[in-house]
C-alpha positions in Angstrom: 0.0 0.0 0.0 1.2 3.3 -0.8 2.2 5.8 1.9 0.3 8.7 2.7 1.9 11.9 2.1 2.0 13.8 5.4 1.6 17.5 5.3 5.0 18.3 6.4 6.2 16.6 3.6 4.2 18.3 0.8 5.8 18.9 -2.3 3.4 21.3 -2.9 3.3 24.1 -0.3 6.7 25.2 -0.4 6.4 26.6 -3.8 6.3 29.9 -5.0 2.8 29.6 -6.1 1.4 28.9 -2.7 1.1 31.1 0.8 3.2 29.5 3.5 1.3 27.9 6.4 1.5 29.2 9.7 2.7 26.5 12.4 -1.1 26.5 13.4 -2.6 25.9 10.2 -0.1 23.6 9.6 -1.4 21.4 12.5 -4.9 21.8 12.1 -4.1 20.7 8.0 -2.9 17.4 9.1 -6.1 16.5 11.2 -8.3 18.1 8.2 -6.7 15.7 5.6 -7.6 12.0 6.1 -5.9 10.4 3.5 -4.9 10.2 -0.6 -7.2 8.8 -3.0 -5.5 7.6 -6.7 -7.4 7.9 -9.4 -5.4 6.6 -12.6 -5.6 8.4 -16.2 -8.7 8.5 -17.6 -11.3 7.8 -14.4 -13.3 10.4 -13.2 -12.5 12.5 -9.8 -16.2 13.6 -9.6 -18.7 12.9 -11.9 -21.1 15.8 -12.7 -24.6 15.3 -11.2 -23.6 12.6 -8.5 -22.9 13.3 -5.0 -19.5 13.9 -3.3 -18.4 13.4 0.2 -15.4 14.5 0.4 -13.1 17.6 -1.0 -10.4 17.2 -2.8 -6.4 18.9 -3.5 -4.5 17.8 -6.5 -1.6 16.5 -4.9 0.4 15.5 -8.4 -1.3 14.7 -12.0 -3.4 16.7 -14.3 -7.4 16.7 -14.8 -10.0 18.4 -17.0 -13.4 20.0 -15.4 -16.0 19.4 -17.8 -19.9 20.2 -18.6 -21.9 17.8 -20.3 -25.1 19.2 -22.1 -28.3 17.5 -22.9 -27.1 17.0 -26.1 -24.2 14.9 -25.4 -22.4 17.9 -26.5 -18.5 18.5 -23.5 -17.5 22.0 -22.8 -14.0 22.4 -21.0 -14.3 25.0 -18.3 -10.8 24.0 -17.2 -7.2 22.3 -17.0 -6.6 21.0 -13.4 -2.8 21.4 -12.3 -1.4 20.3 -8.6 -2.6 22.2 -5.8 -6.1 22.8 -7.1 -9.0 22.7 -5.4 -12.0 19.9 -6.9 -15.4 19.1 -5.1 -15.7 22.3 -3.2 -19.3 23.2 -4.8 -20.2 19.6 -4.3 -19.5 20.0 -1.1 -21.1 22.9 -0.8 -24.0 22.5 -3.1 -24.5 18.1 -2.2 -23.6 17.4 -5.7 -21.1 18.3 -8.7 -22.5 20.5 -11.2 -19.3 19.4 -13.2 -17.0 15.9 -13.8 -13.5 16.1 -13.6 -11.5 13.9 -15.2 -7.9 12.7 -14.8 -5.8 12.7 -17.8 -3.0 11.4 -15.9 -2.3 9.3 -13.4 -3.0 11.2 -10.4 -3.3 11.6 -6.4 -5.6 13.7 -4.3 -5.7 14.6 -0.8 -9.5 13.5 0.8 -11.1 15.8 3.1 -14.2 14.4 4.0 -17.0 17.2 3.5 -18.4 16.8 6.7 -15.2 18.6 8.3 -15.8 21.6 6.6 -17.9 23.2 9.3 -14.9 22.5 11.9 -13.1 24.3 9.4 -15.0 27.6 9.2 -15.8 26.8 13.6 -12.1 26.5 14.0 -10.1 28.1 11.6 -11.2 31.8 10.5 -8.1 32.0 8.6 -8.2 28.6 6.6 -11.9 29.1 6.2 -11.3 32.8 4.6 -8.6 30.8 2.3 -11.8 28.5 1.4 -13.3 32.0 -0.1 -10.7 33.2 -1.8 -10.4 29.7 -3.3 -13.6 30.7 -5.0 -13.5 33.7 -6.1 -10.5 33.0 -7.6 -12.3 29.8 -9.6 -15.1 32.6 -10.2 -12.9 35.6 -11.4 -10.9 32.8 -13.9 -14.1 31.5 -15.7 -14.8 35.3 -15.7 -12.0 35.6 -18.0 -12.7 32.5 -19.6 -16.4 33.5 -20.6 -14.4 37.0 -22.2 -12.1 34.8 -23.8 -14.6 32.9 -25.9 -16.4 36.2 -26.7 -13.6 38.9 -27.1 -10.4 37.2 -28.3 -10.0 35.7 -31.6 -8.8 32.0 -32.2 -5.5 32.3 -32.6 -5.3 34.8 -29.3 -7.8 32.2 -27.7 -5.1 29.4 -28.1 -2.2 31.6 -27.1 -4.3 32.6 -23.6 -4.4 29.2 -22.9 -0.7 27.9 -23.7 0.4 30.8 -21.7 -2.1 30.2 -18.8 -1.0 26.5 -18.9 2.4 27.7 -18.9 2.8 30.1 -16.3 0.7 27.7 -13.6 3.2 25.2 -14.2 6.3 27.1 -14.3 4.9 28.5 -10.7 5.0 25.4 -9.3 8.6 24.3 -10.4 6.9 21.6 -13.1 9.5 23.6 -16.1 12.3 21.8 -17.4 14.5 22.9 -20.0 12.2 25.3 -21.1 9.2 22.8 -21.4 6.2 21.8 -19.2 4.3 18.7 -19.1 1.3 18.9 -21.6 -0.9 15.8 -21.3 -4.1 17.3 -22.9 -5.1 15.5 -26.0 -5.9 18.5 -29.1 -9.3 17.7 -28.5 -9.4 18.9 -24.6 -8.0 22.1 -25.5 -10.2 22.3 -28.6 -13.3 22.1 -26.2 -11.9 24.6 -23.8 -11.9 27.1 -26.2 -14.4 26.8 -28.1 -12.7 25.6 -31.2 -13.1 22.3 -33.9 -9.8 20.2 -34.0 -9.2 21.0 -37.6 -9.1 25.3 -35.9 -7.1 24.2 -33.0 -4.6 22.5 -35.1 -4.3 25.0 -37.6 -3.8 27.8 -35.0 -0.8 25.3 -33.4 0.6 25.3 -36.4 1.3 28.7 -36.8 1.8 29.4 -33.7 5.0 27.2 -34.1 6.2 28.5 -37.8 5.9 31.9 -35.4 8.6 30.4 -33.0 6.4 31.2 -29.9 5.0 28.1 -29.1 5.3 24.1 -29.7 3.3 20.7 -28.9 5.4 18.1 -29.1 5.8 14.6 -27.1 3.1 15.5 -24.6 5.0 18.7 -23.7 4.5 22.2 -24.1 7.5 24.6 -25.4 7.5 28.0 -25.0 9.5 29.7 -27.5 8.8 32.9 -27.1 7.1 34.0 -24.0 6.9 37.9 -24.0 5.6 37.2 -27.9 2.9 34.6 -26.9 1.3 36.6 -24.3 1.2 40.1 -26.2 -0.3 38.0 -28.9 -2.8 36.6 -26.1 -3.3 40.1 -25.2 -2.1 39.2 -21.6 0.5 41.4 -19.9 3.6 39.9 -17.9 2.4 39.6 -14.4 3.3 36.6 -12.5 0.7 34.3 -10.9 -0.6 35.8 -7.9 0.2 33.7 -4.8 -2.7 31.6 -3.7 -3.3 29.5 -1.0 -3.4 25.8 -0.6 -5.9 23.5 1.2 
Protein backbone atom coordinates (compact mmCIF):
# COMPACT_ATOMS: atom_id res chain seq x y z
CA UNK A 1 0.00 0.00 0.00
CA UNK A 2 1.25 3.29 -0.78
CA UNK A 3 2.16 5.80 1.89
CA UNK A 4 0.32 8.71 2.69
CA UNK A 5 1.94 11.85 2.10
CA UNK A 6 2.04 13.79 5.41
CA UNK A 7 1.59 17.54 5.28
CA UNK A 8 5.01 18.35 6.42
CA UNK A 9 6.23 16.56 3.63
CA UNK A 10 4.17 18.34 0.84
CA UNK A 11 5.80 18.85 -2.34
CA UNK A 12 3.40 21.28 -2.91
CA UNK A 13 3.27 24.09 -0.31
CA UNK A 14 6.68 25.22 -0.37
CA UNK A 15 6.39 26.57 -3.84
CA UNK A 16 6.34 29.93 -5.02
CA UNK A 17 2.76 29.62 -6.12
CA UNK A 18 1.42 28.85 -2.73
CA UNK A 19 1.14 31.15 0.85
CA UNK A 20 3.17 29.55 3.47
CA UNK A 21 1.32 27.94 6.41
CA UNK A 22 1.49 29.16 9.66
CA UNK A 23 2.66 26.50 12.42
CA UNK A 24 -1.07 26.45 13.43
CA UNK A 25 -2.63 25.86 10.20
CA UNK A 26 -0.06 23.57 9.58
CA UNK A 27 -1.44 21.36 12.51
CA UNK A 28 -4.95 21.75 12.12
CA UNK A 29 -4.09 20.68 7.98
CA UNK A 30 -2.94 17.37 9.15
CA UNK A 31 -6.07 16.52 11.24
CA UNK A 32 -8.28 18.08 8.25
CA UNK A 33 -6.71 15.74 5.63
CA UNK A 34 -7.65 11.98 6.06
CA UNK A 35 -5.88 10.44 3.55
CA UNK A 36 -4.95 10.21 -0.58
CA UNK A 37 -7.16 8.77 -2.97
CA UNK A 38 -5.54 7.60 -6.70
CA UNK A 39 -7.45 7.94 -9.43
CA UNK A 40 -5.36 6.60 -12.63
CA UNK A 41 -5.58 8.45 -16.19
CA UNK A 42 -8.73 8.50 -17.58
CA UNK A 43 -11.31 7.79 -14.45
CA UNK A 44 -13.33 10.39 -13.16
CA UNK A 45 -12.48 12.49 -9.77
CA UNK A 46 -16.17 13.55 -9.64
CA UNK A 47 -18.75 12.85 -11.95
CA UNK A 48 -21.12 15.84 -12.73
CA UNK A 49 -24.64 15.27 -11.25
CA UNK A 50 -23.55 12.64 -8.50
CA UNK A 51 -22.94 13.35 -4.99
CA UNK A 52 -19.53 13.88 -3.27
CA UNK A 53 -18.42 13.37 0.21
CA UNK A 54 -15.44 14.49 0.38
CA UNK A 55 -13.11 17.63 -0.98
CA UNK A 56 -10.38 17.19 -2.79
CA UNK A 57 -6.44 18.85 -3.51
CA UNK A 58 -4.48 17.83 -6.53
CA UNK A 59 -1.56 16.51 -4.93
CA UNK A 60 0.36 15.55 -8.38
CA UNK A 61 -1.33 14.67 -11.96
CA UNK A 62 -3.35 16.71 -14.29
CA UNK A 63 -7.38 16.73 -14.78
CA UNK A 64 -10.00 18.35 -17.05
CA UNK A 65 -13.38 20.03 -15.39
CA UNK A 66 -16.03 19.39 -17.76
CA UNK A 67 -19.92 20.19 -18.56
CA UNK A 68 -21.89 17.77 -20.34
CA UNK A 69 -25.06 19.21 -22.07
CA UNK A 70 -28.32 17.51 -22.86
CA UNK A 71 -27.12 17.04 -26.08
CA UNK A 72 -24.17 14.93 -25.39
CA UNK A 73 -22.42 17.91 -26.46
CA UNK A 74 -18.49 18.50 -23.51
CA UNK A 75 -17.49 22.01 -22.80
CA UNK A 76 -13.99 22.36 -21.00
CA UNK A 77 -14.33 25.01 -18.27
CA UNK A 78 -10.83 24.02 -17.22
CA UNK A 79 -7.19 22.33 -17.01
CA UNK A 80 -6.60 21.02 -13.44
CA UNK A 81 -2.82 21.42 -12.26
CA UNK A 82 -1.42 20.27 -8.57
CA UNK A 83 -2.62 22.18 -5.84
CA UNK A 84 -6.07 22.85 -7.10
CA UNK A 85 -9.04 22.66 -5.38
CA UNK A 86 -12.04 19.92 -6.91
CA UNK A 87 -15.45 19.09 -5.11
CA UNK A 88 -15.72 22.35 -3.21
CA UNK A 89 -19.26 23.19 -4.81
CA UNK A 90 -20.22 19.63 -4.34
CA UNK A 91 -19.50 20.02 -1.12
CA UNK A 92 -21.12 22.94 -0.83
CA UNK A 93 -24.04 22.47 -3.05
CA UNK A 94 -24.54 18.09 -2.19
CA UNK A 95 -23.56 17.41 -5.75
CA UNK A 96 -21.13 18.34 -8.75
CA UNK A 97 -22.49 20.48 -11.16
CA UNK A 98 -19.33 19.39 -13.21
CA UNK A 99 -16.97 15.86 -13.81
CA UNK A 100 -13.54 16.09 -13.62
CA UNK A 101 -11.50 13.93 -15.23
CA UNK A 102 -7.90 12.67 -14.78
CA UNK A 103 -5.79 12.70 -17.78
CA UNK A 104 -3.00 11.36 -15.89
CA UNK A 105 -2.33 9.33 -13.44
CA UNK A 106 -2.96 11.22 -10.36
CA UNK A 107 -3.29 11.56 -6.39
CA UNK A 108 -5.61 13.65 -4.32
CA UNK A 109 -5.70 14.58 -0.81
CA UNK A 110 -9.46 13.52 0.81
CA UNK A 111 -11.08 15.75 3.08
CA UNK A 112 -14.19 14.35 4.05
CA UNK A 113 -16.99 17.21 3.48
CA UNK A 114 -18.35 16.83 6.72
CA UNK A 115 -15.15 18.61 8.25
CA UNK A 116 -15.78 21.61 6.56
CA UNK A 117 -17.91 23.22 9.31
CA UNK A 118 -14.94 22.52 11.86
CA UNK A 119 -13.10 24.31 9.37
CA UNK A 120 -15.00 27.55 9.20
CA UNK A 121 -15.75 26.76 13.58
CA UNK A 122 -12.08 26.52 14.01
CA UNK A 123 -10.08 28.09 11.63
CA UNK A 124 -11.22 31.76 10.48
CA UNK A 125 -8.12 31.95 8.57
CA UNK A 126 -8.16 28.56 6.55
CA UNK A 127 -11.93 29.14 6.17
CA UNK A 128 -11.25 32.83 4.63
CA UNK A 129 -8.61 30.79 2.33
CA UNK A 130 -11.82 28.49 1.35
CA UNK A 131 -13.34 31.98 -0.12
CA UNK A 132 -10.67 33.21 -1.85
CA UNK A 133 -10.36 29.67 -3.32
CA UNK A 134 -13.60 30.74 -5.01
CA UNK A 135 -13.48 33.68 -6.05
CA UNK A 136 -10.50 33.03 -7.55
CA UNK A 137 -12.34 29.82 -9.61
CA UNK A 138 -15.13 32.60 -10.15
CA UNK A 139 -12.86 35.57 -11.36
CA UNK A 140 -10.89 32.83 -13.93
CA UNK A 141 -14.11 31.53 -15.67
CA UNK A 142 -14.82 35.29 -15.72
CA UNK A 143 -11.98 35.61 -18.03
CA UNK A 144 -12.66 32.50 -19.57
CA UNK A 145 -16.35 33.51 -20.62
CA UNK A 146 -14.45 37.05 -22.22
CA UNK A 147 -12.11 34.77 -23.80
CA UNK A 148 -14.58 32.86 -25.93
CA UNK A 149 -16.40 36.17 -26.74
CA UNK A 150 -13.62 38.94 -27.10
CA UNK A 151 -10.45 37.17 -28.28
CA UNK A 152 -9.97 35.73 -31.56
CA UNK A 153 -8.85 31.98 -32.25
CA UNK A 154 -5.51 32.32 -32.61
CA UNK A 155 -5.29 34.79 -29.29
CA UNK A 156 -7.81 32.16 -27.72
CA UNK A 157 -5.08 29.38 -28.11
CA UNK A 158 -2.17 31.63 -27.09
CA UNK A 159 -4.29 32.64 -23.60
CA UNK A 160 -4.37 29.16 -22.92
CA UNK A 161 -0.69 27.86 -23.68
CA UNK A 162 0.37 30.80 -21.74
CA UNK A 163 -2.10 30.24 -18.77
CA UNK A 164 -0.96 26.53 -18.87
CA UNK A 165 2.43 27.67 -18.94
CA UNK A 166 2.81 30.12 -16.28
CA UNK A 167 0.65 27.72 -13.57
CA UNK A 168 3.24 25.22 -14.20
CA UNK A 169 6.32 27.14 -14.26
CA UNK A 170 4.93 28.54 -10.68
CA UNK A 171 5.02 25.44 -9.25
CA UNK A 172 8.62 24.33 -10.45
CA UNK A 173 6.94 21.63 -13.10
CA UNK A 174 9.53 23.63 -16.08
CA UNK A 175 12.33 21.81 -17.35
CA UNK A 176 14.50 22.90 -19.96
CA UNK A 177 12.18 25.33 -21.07
CA UNK A 178 9.18 22.82 -21.42
CA UNK A 179 6.20 21.77 -19.24
CA UNK A 180 4.28 18.68 -19.10
CA UNK A 181 1.28 18.91 -21.61
CA UNK A 182 -0.92 15.80 -21.33
CA UNK A 183 -4.09 17.32 -22.92
CA UNK A 184 -5.11 15.50 -25.97
CA UNK A 185 -5.93 18.49 -29.10
CA UNK A 186 -9.31 17.68 -28.45
CA UNK A 187 -9.39 18.92 -24.62
CA UNK A 188 -8.01 22.05 -25.51
CA UNK A 189 -10.17 22.32 -28.59
CA UNK A 190 -13.29 22.07 -26.19
CA UNK A 191 -11.94 24.63 -23.79
CA UNK A 192 -11.91 27.13 -26.18
CA UNK A 193 -14.44 26.80 -28.10
CA UNK A 194 -12.67 25.62 -31.22
CA UNK A 195 -13.08 22.34 -33.86
CA UNK A 196 -9.84 20.17 -33.95
CA UNK A 197 -9.21 20.99 -37.62
CA UNK A 198 -9.08 25.28 -35.92
CA UNK A 199 -7.10 24.22 -32.98
CA UNK A 200 -4.64 22.45 -35.06
CA UNK A 201 -4.26 25.04 -37.59
CA UNK A 202 -3.82 27.78 -35.01
CA UNK A 203 -0.83 25.27 -33.44
CA UNK A 204 0.56 25.34 -36.41
CA UNK A 205 1.27 28.75 -36.79
CA UNK A 206 1.76 29.43 -33.68
CA UNK A 207 5.04 27.25 -34.05
CA UNK A 208 6.18 28.51 -37.76
CA UNK A 209 5.92 31.86 -35.45
CA UNK A 210 8.64 30.40 -32.96
CA UNK A 211 6.42 31.23 -29.93
CA UNK A 212 4.95 28.14 -29.10
CA UNK A 213 5.30 24.13 -29.71
CA UNK A 214 3.28 20.72 -28.87
CA UNK A 215 5.37 18.13 -29.10
CA UNK A 216 5.76 14.57 -27.07
CA UNK A 217 3.09 15.54 -24.59
CA UNK A 218 5.04 18.69 -23.69
CA UNK A 219 4.52 22.21 -24.06
CA UNK A 220 7.46 24.59 -25.38
CA UNK A 221 7.47 28.00 -24.96
CA UNK A 222 9.53 29.72 -27.54
CA UNK A 223 8.82 32.94 -27.10
CA UNK A 224 7.11 34.04 -23.99
CA UNK A 225 6.90 37.86 -24.03
CA UNK A 226 5.59 37.23 -27.91
CA UNK A 227 2.87 34.62 -26.94
CA UNK A 228 1.26 36.60 -24.30
CA UNK A 229 1.22 40.11 -26.21
CA UNK A 230 -0.32 37.96 -28.94
CA UNK A 231 -2.77 36.57 -26.13
CA UNK A 232 -3.34 40.14 -25.21
CA UNK A 233 -2.14 39.20 -21.63
CA UNK A 234 0.46 41.38 -19.89
CA UNK A 235 3.65 39.92 -17.92
CA UNK A 236 2.40 39.57 -14.45
CA UNK A 237 3.35 36.65 -12.47
CA UNK A 238 0.65 34.31 -10.91
CA UNK A 239 -0.64 35.84 -7.86
CA UNK A 240 0.25 33.70 -4.82
CA UNK A 241 -2.65 31.57 -3.71
CA UNK A 242 -3.33 29.51 -1.00
CA UNK A 243 -3.41 25.78 -0.61
CA UNK A 244 -5.85 23.49 1.23
Amino acid sequence: MTAVTDCLDCPLRCRRLFVPMTEDELAFQRRFKAGERLVPAGGDILVQGQKSSALYTLLSGMAVRSVTLESGRRQVISFVFPGDLIGLQSGIMGEARHTVTAVTDTVLCLFPRDRVWKLFRNQPARAYDLTWIAAVEEHFLGETVATLGQRDATQRIAWALVRVWRRLAAIGMDQDGTVPFPFRQQDLSDAVGLSVVHTNRVLSSLRGAGLARIAGRRLEMLDHRGLSKLALMDMEKEDVRPIL
